[in-house]
C-alpha positions in Angstrom: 0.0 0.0 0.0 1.1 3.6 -1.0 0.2 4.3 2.5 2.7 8.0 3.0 2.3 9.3 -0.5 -1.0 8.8 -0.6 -1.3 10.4 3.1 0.2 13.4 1.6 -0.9 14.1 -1.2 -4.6 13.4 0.2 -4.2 16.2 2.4 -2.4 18.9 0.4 -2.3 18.2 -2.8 -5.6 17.4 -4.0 -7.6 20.0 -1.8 -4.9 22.9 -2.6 -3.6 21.6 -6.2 -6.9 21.7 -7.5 -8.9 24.0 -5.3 -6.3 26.8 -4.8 -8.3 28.7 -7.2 -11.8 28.4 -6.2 -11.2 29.7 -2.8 -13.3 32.8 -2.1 -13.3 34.9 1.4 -15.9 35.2 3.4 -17.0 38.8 2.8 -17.6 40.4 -0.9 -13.9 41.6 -2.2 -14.1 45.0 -2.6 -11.9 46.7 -6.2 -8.9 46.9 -4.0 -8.5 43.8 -3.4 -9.4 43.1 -7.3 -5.9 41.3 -8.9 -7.9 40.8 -12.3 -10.5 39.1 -14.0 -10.0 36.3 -16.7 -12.6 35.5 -19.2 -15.0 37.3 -16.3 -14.1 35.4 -13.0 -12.9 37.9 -11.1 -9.6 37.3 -9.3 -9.1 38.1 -5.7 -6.0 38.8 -4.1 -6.8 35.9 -1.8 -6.9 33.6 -4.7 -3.8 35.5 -6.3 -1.8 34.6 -3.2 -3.2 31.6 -2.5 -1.6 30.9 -6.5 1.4 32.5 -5.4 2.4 30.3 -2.6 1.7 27.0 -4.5 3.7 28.2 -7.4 6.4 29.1 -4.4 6.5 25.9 -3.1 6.4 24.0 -6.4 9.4 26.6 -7.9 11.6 25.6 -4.6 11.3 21.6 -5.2 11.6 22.2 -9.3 15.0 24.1 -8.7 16.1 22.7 -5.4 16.6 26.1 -3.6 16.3 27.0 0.0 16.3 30.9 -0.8 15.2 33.2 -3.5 15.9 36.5 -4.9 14.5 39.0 -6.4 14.2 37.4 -10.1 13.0 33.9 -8.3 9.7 35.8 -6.9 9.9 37.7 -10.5 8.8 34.5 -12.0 6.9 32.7 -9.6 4.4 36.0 -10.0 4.4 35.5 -13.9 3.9 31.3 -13.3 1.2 32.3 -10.5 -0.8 34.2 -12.6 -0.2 32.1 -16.0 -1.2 29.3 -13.8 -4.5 30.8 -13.1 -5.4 32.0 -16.6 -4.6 28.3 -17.7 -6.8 26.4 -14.5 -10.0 29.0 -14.7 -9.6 28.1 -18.6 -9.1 24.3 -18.5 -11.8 24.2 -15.2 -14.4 25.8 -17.0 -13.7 22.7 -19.9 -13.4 20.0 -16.8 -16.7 21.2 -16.1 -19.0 21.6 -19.3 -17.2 18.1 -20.1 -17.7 16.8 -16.9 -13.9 15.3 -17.3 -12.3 14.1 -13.4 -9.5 12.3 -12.3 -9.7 11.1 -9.0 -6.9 10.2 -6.9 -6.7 6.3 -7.1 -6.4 6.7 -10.8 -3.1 9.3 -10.2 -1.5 6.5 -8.0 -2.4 3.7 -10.1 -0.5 5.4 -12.8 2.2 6.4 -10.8 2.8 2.5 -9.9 2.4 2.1 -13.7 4.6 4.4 -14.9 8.0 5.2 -12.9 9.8 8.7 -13.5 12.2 8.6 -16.2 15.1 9.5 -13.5 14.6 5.9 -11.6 14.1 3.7 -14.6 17.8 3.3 -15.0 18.9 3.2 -11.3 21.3 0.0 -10.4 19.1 -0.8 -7.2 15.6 -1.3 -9.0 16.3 -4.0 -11.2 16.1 -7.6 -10.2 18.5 -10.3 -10.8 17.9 -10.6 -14.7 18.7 -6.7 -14.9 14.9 -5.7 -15.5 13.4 -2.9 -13.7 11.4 -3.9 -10.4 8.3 -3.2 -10.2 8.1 -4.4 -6.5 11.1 -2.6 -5.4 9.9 0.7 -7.5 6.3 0.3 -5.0 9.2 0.2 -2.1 10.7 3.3 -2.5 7.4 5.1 -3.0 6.4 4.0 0.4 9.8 4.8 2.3 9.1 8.0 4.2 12.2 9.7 3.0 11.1 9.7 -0.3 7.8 11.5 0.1 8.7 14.5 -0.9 10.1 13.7 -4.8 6.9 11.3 -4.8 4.7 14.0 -4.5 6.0 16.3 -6.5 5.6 13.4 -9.0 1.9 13.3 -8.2 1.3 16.9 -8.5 3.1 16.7 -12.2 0.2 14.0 -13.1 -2.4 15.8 -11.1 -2.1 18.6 -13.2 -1.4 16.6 -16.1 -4.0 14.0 -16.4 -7.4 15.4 -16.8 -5.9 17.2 -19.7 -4.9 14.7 -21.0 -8.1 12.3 -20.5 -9.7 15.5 -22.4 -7.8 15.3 -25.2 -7.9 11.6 -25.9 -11.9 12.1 -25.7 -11.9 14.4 -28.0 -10.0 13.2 -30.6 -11.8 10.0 -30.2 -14.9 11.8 -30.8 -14.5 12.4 -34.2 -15.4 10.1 -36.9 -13.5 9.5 -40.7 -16.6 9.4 -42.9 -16.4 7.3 -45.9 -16.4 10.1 -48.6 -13.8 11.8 -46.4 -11.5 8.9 -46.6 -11.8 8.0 -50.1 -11.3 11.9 -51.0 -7.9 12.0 -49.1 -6.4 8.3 -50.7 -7.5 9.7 -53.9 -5.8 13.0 -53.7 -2.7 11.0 -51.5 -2.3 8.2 -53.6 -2.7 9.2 -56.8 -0.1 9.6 -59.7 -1.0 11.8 -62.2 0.6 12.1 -65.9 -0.7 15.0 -67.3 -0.4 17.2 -70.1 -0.8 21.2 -69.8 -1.2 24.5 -72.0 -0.2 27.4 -70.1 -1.7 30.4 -71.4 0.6 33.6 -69.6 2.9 36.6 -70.4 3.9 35.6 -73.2 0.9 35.8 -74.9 0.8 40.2 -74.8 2.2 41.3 -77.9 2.6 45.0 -76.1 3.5 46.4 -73.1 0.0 47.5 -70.6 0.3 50.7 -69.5 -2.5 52.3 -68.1 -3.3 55.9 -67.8 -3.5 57.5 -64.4 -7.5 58.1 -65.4 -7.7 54.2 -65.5 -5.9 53.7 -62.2 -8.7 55.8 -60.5 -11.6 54.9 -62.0 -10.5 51.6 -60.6 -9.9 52.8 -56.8 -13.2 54.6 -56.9 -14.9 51.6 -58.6 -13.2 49.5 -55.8 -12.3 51.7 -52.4 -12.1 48.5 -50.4 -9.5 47.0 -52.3 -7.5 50.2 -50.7 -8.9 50.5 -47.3 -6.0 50.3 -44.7 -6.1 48.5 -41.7 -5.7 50.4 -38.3 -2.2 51.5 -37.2 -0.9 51.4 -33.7 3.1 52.6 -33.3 4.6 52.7 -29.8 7.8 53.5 -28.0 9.1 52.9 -25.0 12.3 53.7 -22.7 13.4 50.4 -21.0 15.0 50.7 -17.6 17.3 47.7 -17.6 17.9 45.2 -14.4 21.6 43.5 -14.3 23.9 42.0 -12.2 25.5 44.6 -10.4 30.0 44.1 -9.5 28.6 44.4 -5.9 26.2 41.2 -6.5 29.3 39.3 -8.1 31.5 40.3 -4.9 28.8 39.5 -2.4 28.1 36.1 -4.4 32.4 35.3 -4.8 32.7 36.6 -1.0 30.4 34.0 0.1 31.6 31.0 -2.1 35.3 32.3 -0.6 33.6 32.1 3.0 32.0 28.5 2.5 35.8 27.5 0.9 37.5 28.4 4.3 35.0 27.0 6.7 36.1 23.7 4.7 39.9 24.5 4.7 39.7 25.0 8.4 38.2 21.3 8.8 34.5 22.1 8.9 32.1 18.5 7.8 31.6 19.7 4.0 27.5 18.3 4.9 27.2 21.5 7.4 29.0 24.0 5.0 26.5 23.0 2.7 23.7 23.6 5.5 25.5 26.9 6.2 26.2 28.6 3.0 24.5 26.8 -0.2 21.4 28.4 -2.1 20.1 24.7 -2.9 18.1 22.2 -0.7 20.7 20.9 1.4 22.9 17.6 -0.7 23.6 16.6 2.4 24.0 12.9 0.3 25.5 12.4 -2.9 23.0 12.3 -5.6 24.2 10.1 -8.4 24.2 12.2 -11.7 25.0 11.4 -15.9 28.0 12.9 -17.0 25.8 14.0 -20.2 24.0 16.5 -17.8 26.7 18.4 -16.7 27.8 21.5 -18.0 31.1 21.3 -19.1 33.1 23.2 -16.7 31.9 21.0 -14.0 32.7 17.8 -15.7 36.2 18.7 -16.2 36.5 19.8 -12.4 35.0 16.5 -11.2 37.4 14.5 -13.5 40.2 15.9 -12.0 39.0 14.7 -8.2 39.8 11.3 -6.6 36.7 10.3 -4.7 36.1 12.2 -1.2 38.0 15.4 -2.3 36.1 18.7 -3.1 37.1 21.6 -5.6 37.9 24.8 -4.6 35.5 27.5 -6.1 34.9 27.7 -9.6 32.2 29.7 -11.4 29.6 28.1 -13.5 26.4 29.3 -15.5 24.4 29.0 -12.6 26.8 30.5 -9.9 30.0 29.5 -8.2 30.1 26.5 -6.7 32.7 24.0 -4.5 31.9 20.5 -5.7 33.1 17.0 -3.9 32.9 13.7 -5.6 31.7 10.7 -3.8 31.9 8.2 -6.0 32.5 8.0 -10.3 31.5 5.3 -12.6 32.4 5.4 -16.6 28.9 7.5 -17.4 27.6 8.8 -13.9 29.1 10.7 -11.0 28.0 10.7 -6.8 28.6 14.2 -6.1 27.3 16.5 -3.4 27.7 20.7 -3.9 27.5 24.1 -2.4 26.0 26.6 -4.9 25.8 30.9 -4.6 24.0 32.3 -7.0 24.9 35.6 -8.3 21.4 37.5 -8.0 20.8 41.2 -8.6 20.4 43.0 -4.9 17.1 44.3 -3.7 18.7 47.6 -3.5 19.4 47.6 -7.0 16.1 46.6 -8.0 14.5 49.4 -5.5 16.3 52.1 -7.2 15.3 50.9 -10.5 11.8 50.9 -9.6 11.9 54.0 -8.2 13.8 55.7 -11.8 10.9 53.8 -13.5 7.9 55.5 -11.6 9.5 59.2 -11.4 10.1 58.8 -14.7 6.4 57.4 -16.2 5.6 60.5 -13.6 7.1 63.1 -15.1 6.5 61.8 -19.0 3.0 62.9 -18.6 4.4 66.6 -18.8 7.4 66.6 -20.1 9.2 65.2 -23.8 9.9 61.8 -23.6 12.9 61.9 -25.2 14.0 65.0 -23.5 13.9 62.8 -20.1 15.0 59.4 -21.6 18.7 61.9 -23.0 18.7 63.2 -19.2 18.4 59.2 -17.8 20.9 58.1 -20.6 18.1 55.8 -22.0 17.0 55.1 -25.8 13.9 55.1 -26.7 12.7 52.2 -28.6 10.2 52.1 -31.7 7.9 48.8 -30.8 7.1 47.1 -33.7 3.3 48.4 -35.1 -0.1 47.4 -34.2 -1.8 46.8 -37.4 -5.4 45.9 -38.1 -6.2 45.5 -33.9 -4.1 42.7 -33.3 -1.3 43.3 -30.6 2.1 42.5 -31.6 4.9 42.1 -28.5 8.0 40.8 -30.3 10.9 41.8 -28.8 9.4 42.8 -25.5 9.6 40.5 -22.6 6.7 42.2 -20.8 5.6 39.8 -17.5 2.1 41.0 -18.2 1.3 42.0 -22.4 -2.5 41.6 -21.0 -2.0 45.6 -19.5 -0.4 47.1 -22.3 -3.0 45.8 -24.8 -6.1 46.8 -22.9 -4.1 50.7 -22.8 -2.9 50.5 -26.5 -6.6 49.7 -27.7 -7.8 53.1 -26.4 -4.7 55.1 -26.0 -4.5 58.4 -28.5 -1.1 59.7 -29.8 1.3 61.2 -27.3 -0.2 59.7 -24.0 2.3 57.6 -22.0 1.2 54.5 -20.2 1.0 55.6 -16.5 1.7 51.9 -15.3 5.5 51.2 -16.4 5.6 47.4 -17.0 7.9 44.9 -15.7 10.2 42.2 -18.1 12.4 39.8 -17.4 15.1 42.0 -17.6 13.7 45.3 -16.6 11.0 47.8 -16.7 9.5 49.5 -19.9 7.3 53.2 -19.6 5.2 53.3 -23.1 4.0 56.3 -25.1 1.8 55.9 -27.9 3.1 58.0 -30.9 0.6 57.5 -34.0 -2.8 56.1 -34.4 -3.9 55.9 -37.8 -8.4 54.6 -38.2 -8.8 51.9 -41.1 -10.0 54.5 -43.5 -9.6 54.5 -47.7 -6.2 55.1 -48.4 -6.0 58.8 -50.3 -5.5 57.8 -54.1 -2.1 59.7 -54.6 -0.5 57.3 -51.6 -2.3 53.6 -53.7 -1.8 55.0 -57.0 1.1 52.5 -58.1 -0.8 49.9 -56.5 -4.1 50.6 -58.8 -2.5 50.7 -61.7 -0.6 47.6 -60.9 -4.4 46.2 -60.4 -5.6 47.7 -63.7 -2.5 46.2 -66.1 -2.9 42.4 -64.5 -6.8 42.8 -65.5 -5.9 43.7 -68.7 -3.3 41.5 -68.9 -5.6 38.5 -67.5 -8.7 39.5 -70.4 -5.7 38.6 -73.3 -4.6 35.2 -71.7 -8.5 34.3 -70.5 -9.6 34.8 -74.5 -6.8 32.5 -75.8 -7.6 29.7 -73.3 -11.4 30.2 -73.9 -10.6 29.7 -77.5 -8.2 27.1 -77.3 -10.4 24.8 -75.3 -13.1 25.4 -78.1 -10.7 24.1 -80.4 -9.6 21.0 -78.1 -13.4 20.0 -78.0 -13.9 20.2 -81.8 -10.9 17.4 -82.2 -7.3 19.5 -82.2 -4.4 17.9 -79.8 -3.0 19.4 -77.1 0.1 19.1 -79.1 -1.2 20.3 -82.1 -2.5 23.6 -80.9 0.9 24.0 -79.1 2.7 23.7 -82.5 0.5 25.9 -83.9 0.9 28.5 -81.0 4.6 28.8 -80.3 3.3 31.7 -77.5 1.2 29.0 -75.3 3.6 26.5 -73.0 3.2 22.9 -73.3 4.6 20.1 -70.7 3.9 17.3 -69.6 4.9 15.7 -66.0 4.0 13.2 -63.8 2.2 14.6 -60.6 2.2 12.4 -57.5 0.1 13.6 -55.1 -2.2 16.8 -54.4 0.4 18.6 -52.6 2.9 17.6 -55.2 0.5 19.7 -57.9 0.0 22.2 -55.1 3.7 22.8 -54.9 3.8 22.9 -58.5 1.5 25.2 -59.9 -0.5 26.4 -57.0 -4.1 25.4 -55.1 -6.3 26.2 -58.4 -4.0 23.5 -60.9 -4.2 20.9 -58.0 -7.3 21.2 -57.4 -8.5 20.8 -61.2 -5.8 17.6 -61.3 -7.2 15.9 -58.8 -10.9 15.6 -60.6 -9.2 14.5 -63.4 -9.4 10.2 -64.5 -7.2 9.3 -67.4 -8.7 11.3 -71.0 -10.5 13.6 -69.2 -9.5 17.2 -69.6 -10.3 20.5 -67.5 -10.2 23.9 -68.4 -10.1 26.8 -68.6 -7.9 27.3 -64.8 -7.9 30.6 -64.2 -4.9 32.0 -62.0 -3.3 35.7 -61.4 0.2 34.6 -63.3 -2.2 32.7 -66.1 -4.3 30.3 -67.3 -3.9 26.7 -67.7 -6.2 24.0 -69.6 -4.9 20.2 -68.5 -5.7 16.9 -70.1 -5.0 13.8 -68.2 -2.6 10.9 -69.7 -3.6 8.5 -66.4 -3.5 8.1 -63.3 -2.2 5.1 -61.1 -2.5 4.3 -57.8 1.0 4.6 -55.2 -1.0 3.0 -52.1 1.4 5.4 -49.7 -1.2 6.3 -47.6 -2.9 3.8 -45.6 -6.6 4.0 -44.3 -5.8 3.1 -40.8 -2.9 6.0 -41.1 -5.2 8.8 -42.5 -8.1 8.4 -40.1 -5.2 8.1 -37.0 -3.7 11.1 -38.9 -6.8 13.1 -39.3 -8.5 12.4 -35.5 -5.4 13.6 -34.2 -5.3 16.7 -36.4 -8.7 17.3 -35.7 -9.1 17.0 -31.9 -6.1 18.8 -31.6 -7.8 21.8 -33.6 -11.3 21.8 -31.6 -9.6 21.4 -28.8 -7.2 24.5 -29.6 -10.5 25.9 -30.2 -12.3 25.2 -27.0 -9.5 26.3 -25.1 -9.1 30.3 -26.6 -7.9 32.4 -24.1 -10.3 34.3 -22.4 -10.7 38.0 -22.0 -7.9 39.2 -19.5 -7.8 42.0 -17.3 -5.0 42.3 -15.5 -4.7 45.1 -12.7 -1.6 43.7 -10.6 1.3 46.4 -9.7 4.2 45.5 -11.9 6.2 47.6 -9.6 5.4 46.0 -6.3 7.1 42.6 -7.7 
C-alpha cells in the first residue's frame, strides 16, 4: 500500500492543487483587493496569493533552492498568474465536459509508470537486470522519499485530466467514408498529365494604363484600398543587471564557504550553512551527459572524497566534492551561490521607472529618456487591432493591450511594465483609423491592379478559345505547335500537394478531378491560365486507411480542442512595480 504518498498528497495536494483557485473569502472583495478578472471570473488577491504560494512551493522543489531572490519571486508572480489564466480556462472545460480524475487513478499510474530519473537506477532492477516493479512500490512508500513522490503526483495531477480530455476528444470524431476516399484519392494518386499554359507571353505589347484608369478603378473598388488600423509605440526600457557588488557578495560568500572547509569544517554542514540549494547533504548520483562542461572537467580531476575549490559556473560559483564515479555517472554533493541582482538595486530601478512614467505625462519623452541616458525604442506596429509584443519580454502583455486599444497619440502608459530583464514606460506615438487610403498614396498599387486585368482578359480569350478548339478534335500538341506563344509540358504529378507545390491550389485542385482522358479547363490564375488533359492516373498506395483516419482524429481533436481552449478576456490590474 502507498500508505505516506498517498497520506500526503490526500491532504495537500488534492484539496490545494486543485482548489487553490476556487477559494473565495468570506466577505464580498471589494476593487482593491481586485488582482484581475480572466474571461470574467474575477480574481481576488486571496486567490492571487493563494496561487502564489503553490507556485512558491512548487518553484523551490523544481529548482532545489532553499532561498530566493528578487528574479526567483519575479517569476513565480508570472507562473502564479499564468497558472490561473490556464486552471480557470481548463476548469471551466473539466466542467461543461464533466472530465475528473480522482486520486486512485493518479497512484495507479504512478505505480504504472516510474519517473524517467529511476528507470535506469542499479538498485531497482532484479537479478535478470529488468526494472522492479516491486522494489519501485518500495521506495514510494519509504518516508524519505515522500517528498520527490509527490511532487511526482502533482506533475500527473495537473497533467492527467488534460490529457483524458484530449484523448476524448480526438476520439470523438469520426473519418466518414467520402472523407477517406477523398484524401487516398488526392494521396495516392499519380497523375501524368499534359498542360497548356496560357501567360505573359501571350501580350504582344506592353499594358500601361493611364492615371484616369488607375482611378476609375480605386473609386470603382475603395475596399480593395482600405487600410487597416495602425498602432506605433515607444518605450524607454529601464534595464535590471547583475551589479560588481552582487558578483562580490556572491564570490565573498563562495570564498567564506571554501575556508570554513579548509579550516576542517564537515563539507554536509557548509553546505547547511552557505548553499542556495536544498541541502545535498548525500550524494546524488548524476549522468555525465547532464553536466555542463566546466563541472565535468573539475570533477574529472577529483579522486573520490575530495572537493574543488571555487569555480564559477552558468548557474553561480560553486565547491563540488565527488563521492563516488562510474564510466557515465558521477555521486557528487555541492555548495551553490547564485549571483542575483540586490534588492537595492532593484528598489532604485523601480523608483527611476515610476518618477520617470511620472514626469513623461508633462514633459518630452525623449528630452527625459537623454537626461536618464536611456534610448527610446520604436515597438514594432499594431496593425489591423491585433497586438504585436515581439521583442518585449513584458511579465504581463494583457496591461499594455487593454491601454494600447484606447490610448490616442502622445499619451504615455502611466503603469510602467515589468520584463524579465527590466522595466518599460510606453507612449503611444501615432494612431492611424482603417479608413480609404488617399489615391495619390495607392496610386502604383491601382494601376498595378488595372494592367494584370488587362493582362488577364488577353490570356483568358486565348484559353477560352483554345479549349473550343480541343473540343472540336485538335491535340493538345497540335494547338501548341501551332501556338509557339502557349507553353506545353507534360509531367508526372504524385500527389495533391505535389501539384499544389507545382502550380498552386487552383491547378491541383482541377488535377485531382481529373481520370485518365478527361480534360479541365479553362484554370484561371493571377500569373495565367492553364487547360490540362490527363494521360492516367495510377494508384502509389502510400497512404494507408488506418494512417489517415489516425492522422486526421489527431489533427482534428487537436484543432477543436485549440478551439475550445481560446484564451479568455484578460484584465490584469496587478502592480508591476510592487514585484
Amino acid at each position: 500500500m502507498l500508505i505516506v504518498a498517498a497520506a500526503f498528497v490526500a491532504g495537500f495536494l488534492m484539496s490545494e492543487l486543485w482548489n487553490v483557485i476556487g477559494r473565495r473569502g468570506g466577505r464580498q472583495q471589494q476593487d482593491p483587493n481586485l488582482i484581475g478578472v480572466i474571461g470574467g471570473r474575477k480574481i481576488t488577491a486571496e486567490e492571487y496569493r493563494n496561487a502564489v504560494n503553490y507556485q512558491t512551493e512548487k518553484y523551490k522543489q523544481e529548482n532545489q533552492l532553499r532561498d530566493l531572490s528578487a528574479g526567483d519571486y519575479a517569476q513565480i508572480q508570472d507562473r502564479a498568474w499564468q497558472f490561473l489564466v490556464s486552471e480557470l480556462t481548463w476548469g471551466k472545460l473539466f466542467e461543461q465536459t464533466k472530465t475528473r480524475i480522482s486520486q486512485d487513478e493518479v497512484l495507479e499510474i504512478m505505480k504504472a509508470n516510474p519517473p524517467e530519473d529511476l528507470r535506469d537506477r542499479p538498485e531497482l532492477k532484479d537479478s535478470t537486470g529488468q526494472f522492479s516493479r516491486d522494489k519501485y512500490v518500495e521506495l514510494m512508500n519509504n518516508p524519505q522519499n515522500q517528498q520527490y513522490f509527490a511532487k511526482y503526483f502533482q506533475d500527473l495531477a495537473e497533467m492527467l485530466p488534460k490529457e483524458k480530455l484530449r484523448i476524448d476528444v480526438v476520439n470523438s470524431y469520426r473519418v466518414t467514408g467520402a472523407e477517406l476516399a477523398e484524401a487516398l484519392r488526392d494521396n495516392n494518386s499519380i497523375w501524368k498529365v499534359t498542360s497548356l499554359y496560357f501567360g505573359p507571353k501571350l501580350l504582344t505589347e506592353k499594358v500601361e494604363p493611364t492615371e484616369a484608369e488607375a482611378r476609375a478603378y480605386y473609386e470603382k473598388h475603395p475596399d480593395d484600398f482600405k487600410g487597416r488600423d495602425l498602432r506605433q509605440m515607444r518605450y524607454v526600457k529601464f534595464p535590471l543587471f547583475v551589479t560588481a557588488r552582487d558578483s562580490a557578495d556572491a564570490l565573498e560568500k563562495i570564498q567564506a564557504a571554501y575556508a570554513q572547509l579548509q579550516s576542517g569544517e564537515d563539507f554536509n554542514l557548509t553546505v547547511m550553512d552557505f548553499s542556495n540549494l536544498v541541502a545535498e547533504t548525500t550524494a546524488t548520483m548524476v549522468a555525465r551527459s547532464r553536466l555542463d562542461a566546466k563541472t565535468d572537467t573539475v570533477l574529472k580531476s577529483l579522486k573520490p572524497g575530495q572537493y574543488s575549490s571555487p569555480f564559477l559556473a552558468d548557474y553561480g560559483w560553486q565547491i563540488v566534492r565527488l563521492d563516488s564515479a562510474r564510466t557515465e555517472s558521477v555521486a557528487v554533493r555541492r555548495i551553490l551561490i547564485r549571483v542575483q541582482i540586490g534588492e537595492d538595486a532593484v528598489a532604485s530601478v523601480r523608483d527611476s521607472v515610476q518618477n520617470f512614467a511620472d514626469r513623461a505625462k508633462e514633459t518630452d519623452f525623449d528630452t527625459l529618456a537623454v537626461q536618464l541616458g536611456l534610448q527610446v525604442m520604436r515597438a514594432r506596429p499594431w496593425v489591423g487591432g491585433e497586438p504585436n509584443f515581439a521583442g518585449l519580454d513584458l511579465a504581463s502583455p494583457t496591461q499594455l493591450s487593454d491601454w494600447a486599444k484606447k490610448a490616442k497619440a502622445g499619451e504615455v502608459l502611466a503603469k510602467p511594465l515589468r520584463g524579465q530583464s527590466g522595466y518599460y514606460v510606453f507612449q503611444m506615438t501615432e494612431v492611424k483609423p482603417a479608413n480609404v487610403q488617399p489615391f495619390e498614396e495607392v496610386k502604383e498599387a491601382a494601376m498595378w491592379r488595372v494592367r494584370q486585368e488587362r493582362e488577364k482578359e488577353v490570356w483568358l480569350a486565348k484559353a477560352k478559345e483554345a479549349v473550343e478548339q480541343l473540343k472540336a478534335g485538335k491535340t493538345f500538341e497540335q494547338y501548341a505547335a501551332e501556338n509557339p506563344n502557349v507553353e506545353v509540358q507534360t509531367e508526372e504529378v504524385n500527389g495533391s500537394f505535389d501539384a499544389r507545390r507545382r502550380k498552386g491550389a487552383e491547378f491541383a485542385g482541377a488535377v485531382a478531378a481529373l481520370d485518365s482522358g478527361q480534360m479541365a479547363g479553362v484554370i484561371e490564375t493571377n500569373w495565367g491560365a492553364f487547360v490540362i488533359r490527363c494521360d492516367g492516373r495510377t494508384d502509389s498506395g502510400q497512404l494507408a486507411s488506418q494512417q489517415f483516419t489516425q492522422q486526421r482524429q489527431q489533427q482534428t481533436g487537436q484543432e477543436l480542442l485549440q478551439g475550445l481552449l481560446k484564451e479568455p478576456e484578460i484584465k490584469d490590474y496587478r502592480d508591476q512595480l510592487g514585484f
